[in-house]
N, C-alpha and C positions, 0 to 999 in steps of 0.2 A: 675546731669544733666539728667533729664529726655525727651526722646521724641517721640512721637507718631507720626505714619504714618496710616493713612488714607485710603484703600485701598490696599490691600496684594496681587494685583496685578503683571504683570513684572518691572513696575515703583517702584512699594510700595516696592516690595521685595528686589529690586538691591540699593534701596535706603537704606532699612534697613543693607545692606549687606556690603557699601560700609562706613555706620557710624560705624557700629561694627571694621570693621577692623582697620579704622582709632583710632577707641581708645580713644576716647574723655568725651564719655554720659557713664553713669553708666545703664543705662535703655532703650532698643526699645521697645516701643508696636506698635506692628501690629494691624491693626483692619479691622474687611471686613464683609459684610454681609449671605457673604455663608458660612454654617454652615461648620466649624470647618476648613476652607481654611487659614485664620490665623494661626491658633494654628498648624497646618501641613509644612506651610511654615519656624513660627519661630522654630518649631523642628528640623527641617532639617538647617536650617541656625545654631544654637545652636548645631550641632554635625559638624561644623568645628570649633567652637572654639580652640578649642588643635590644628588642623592643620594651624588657620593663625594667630593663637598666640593674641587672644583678649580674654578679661573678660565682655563687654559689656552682661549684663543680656536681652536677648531678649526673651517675651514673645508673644501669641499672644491669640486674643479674638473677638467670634462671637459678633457683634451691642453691645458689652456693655460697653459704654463708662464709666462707673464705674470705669473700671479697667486703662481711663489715665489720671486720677485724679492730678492734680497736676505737669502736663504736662509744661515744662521749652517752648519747641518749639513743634510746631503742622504739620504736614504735609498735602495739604488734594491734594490726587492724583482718587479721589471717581471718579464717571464717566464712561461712555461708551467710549473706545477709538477709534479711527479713523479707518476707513475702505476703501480698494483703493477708489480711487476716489469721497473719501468725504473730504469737507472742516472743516476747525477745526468750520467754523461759524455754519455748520449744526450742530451741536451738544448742539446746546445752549438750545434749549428747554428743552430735558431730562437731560442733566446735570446743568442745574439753580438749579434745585430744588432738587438736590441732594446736592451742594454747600450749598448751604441754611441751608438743616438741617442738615449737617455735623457741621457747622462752628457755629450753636445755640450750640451743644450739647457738644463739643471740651469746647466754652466758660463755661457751665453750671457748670460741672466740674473741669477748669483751667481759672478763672477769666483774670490771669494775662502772658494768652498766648502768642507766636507770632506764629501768622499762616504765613503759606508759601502755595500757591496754586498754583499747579501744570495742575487743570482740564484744560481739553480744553470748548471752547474757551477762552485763560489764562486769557487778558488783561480784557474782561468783565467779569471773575469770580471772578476778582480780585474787580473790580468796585464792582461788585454787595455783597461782603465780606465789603467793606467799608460803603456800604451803607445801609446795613440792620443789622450787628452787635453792632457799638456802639463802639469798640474798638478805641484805638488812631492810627492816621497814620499810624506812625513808626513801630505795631506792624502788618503789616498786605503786605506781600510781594508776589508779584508773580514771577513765577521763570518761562524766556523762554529770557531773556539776555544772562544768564550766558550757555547756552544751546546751543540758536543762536549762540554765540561768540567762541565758542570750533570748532563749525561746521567750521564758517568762517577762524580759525587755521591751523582748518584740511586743507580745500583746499588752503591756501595759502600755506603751507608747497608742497603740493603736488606742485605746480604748482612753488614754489622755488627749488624742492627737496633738502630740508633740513627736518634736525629732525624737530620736533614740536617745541620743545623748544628753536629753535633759533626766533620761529616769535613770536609778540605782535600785537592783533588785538579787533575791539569792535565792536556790533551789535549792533545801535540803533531802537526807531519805535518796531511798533505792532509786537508779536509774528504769524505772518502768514507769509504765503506764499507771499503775495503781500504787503505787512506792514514791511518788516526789511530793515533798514537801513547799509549795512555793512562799514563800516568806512576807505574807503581800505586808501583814502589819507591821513589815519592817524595811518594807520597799516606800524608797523617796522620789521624789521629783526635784530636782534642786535645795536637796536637804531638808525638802517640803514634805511630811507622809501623804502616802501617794492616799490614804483615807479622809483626807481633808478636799480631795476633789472627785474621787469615783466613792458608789452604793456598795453597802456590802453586796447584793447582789451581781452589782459588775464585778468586785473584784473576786465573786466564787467565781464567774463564767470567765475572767483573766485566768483564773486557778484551773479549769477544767479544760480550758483551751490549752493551758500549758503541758498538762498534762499525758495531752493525747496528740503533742506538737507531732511527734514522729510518724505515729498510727496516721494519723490526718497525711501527712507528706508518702508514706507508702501507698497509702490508696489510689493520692494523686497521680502520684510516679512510678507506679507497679513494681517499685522497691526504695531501699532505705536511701533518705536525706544524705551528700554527699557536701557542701558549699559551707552548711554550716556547721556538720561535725569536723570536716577538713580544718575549718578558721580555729576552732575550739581548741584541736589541737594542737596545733600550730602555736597558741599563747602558750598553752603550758610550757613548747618546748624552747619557748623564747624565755620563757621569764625561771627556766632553769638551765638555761645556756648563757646568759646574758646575768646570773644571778640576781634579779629583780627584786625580789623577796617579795613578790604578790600574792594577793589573795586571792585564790581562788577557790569555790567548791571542787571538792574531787573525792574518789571511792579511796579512805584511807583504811588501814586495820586499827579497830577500834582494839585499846585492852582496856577499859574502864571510861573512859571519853565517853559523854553522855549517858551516862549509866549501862553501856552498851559492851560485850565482850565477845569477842572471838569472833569477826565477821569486817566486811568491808563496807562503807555503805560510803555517800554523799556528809559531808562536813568541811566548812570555808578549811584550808589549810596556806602556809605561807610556803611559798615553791622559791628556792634558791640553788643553786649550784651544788648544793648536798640533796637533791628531789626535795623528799618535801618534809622542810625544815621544822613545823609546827603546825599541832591542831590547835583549831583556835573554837574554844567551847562558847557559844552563844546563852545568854541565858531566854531559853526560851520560857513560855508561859503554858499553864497546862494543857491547852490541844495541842500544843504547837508539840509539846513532850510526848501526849497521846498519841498523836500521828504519826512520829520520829520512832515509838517502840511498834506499832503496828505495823510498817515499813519494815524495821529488822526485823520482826518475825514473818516477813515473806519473801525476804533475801534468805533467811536461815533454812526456808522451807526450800527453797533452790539449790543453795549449798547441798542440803539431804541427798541431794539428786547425784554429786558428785561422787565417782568409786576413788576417791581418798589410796 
């Protein structure tokens, strides 16, 4: 199991870091275009092997895709990342055309890829990877579900005070600020809805917080969140390396799925060894529906932005 990340960035690297540990891929290639920032990162990630007990071979390499030849999963995290007070949609211009030739040259070398994209702005990087590569569907994911959904965990747990791991929650809708859908009436606590112990008004300010998880962490950190989109991705590329059949949110191409057509957005889907094997259609109730077309029509208004 080989697989390549994109980008040796904070995303690229916590991603390479948290596949290694996991134990799964026989191979990480790093790739980045500043000379020898790869090769510096998987060197340093390769001198904790002995300490967190993996064998994962991680190497890394300046723009030569050469070296991820025959790439099982693809990651592509390329891109200029967010800066206070910008939106993930400003960024679409310079990262288009980096998407682009990332994802020509990924295929060139590994015909029979799955790419996983990462860039911002996700859901139309993801559109624009469908629509200029040629690949089939299934193989071609965006990851800002599985991402959004941890956040939304996060603050319900807080606002339960409980561990993490007693809540179950989903993000539907566009990976932005104003585009996620958090799912609270159908987020549990031990199978418990989570509306039988928070106010509606806690679980809008759970929903508003979740929302603006990212924007909130850029502010903090005079750029974009690294630890837990790194983790995020990292599951996908587990539970389609490892054929898991999990369910995860993630930006799939919608062709009639949720009454929605020609666009990418957030939808739970099952990730197996074929990317990603099924959407899986919620029946949501009428805001939840309101919200979910209000969302693609501001992914669709992004898409507009791309020169096709």
């Amino acid at each position: 199991m080989k697989v390549t990340i994109v980008g040796a960035g904070a995303v690229g690297a916590s991603c390479a870091e948290y596949v290694a540990i996991k134990n799964f891929a026989s191979e990480v290639v790093l790739l980045d275009i500043k000379e020898g920032y790869a090769e510096g990162k998987a060197m340093d990630l390769m001198q904790t092997a002995t300490l967190n007990g993996f064998d994962t071979k991680i190497s890394g390499s300046t723009n030569d895709y050469s070296k991820t030849a025959n790439s099982d999963i693809a990651v592509i995290t390329s891109g200029i990342p967010r800066k206070p007070g910008m939106t993930r949609e400003e960024l679409i211009g310079i990262n288009a055309g980096i998407v682009k030739e990332v994802s020509a040259n990924l295929i060139k070398h590994s015909p029979n890829v799955t790419l996983i994209v990462v860039s911002n702005p996700m859901d139309t990087m993801t559109y624009l990877v469908h629509k200029t590569t040629g690949l089939p569907k299934n193989k071609i994911i965006g990851m800002g579900g599985a991402l959004d959904s941890a956040r939304f965990k996060y603050r319900l747990s807080e606002a339960l005070e409980c561990p993490p791991s007693d809540v179950d929650g989903m993000v539907i809708g566009g990976h932005s600020d104003t585009g996620m859908v958090p799912l609270t009436r159908l987020a549990t606590r031990n199978s418990v809805p989570v509306t039988a112990f928070l106010s509606e008004d806690r679980l809008n300010q759970v929903s508003e917080d979740t929302k603006v998880g990212g924007a909130t962490l850029t502010k903090l950190l005079g750029t974009s969140a690294w630890y837990a989109p790194g983790a995020a991705v990292s599951g996908l590329v587990q539970a389609i390396a490892c054929d898991q059949k999990k369910m995860f949110p993630c930006s799939a191409l919608l062709e009639g799925e949720y009454g929605l057509n020609d666009l990418c957005i957030g939808v739970p889907a099952i990730l197996g060894k074929d990317g990603l094997e099924k959407i899986v259609e919620l029946q949501l109730d009428d805001a939840e529906i309101a919200k979910m077309k209000e969302s693609a029509e501001g992914v669709k208004k992004t898409n507009g932005l791309l020169e096709l």
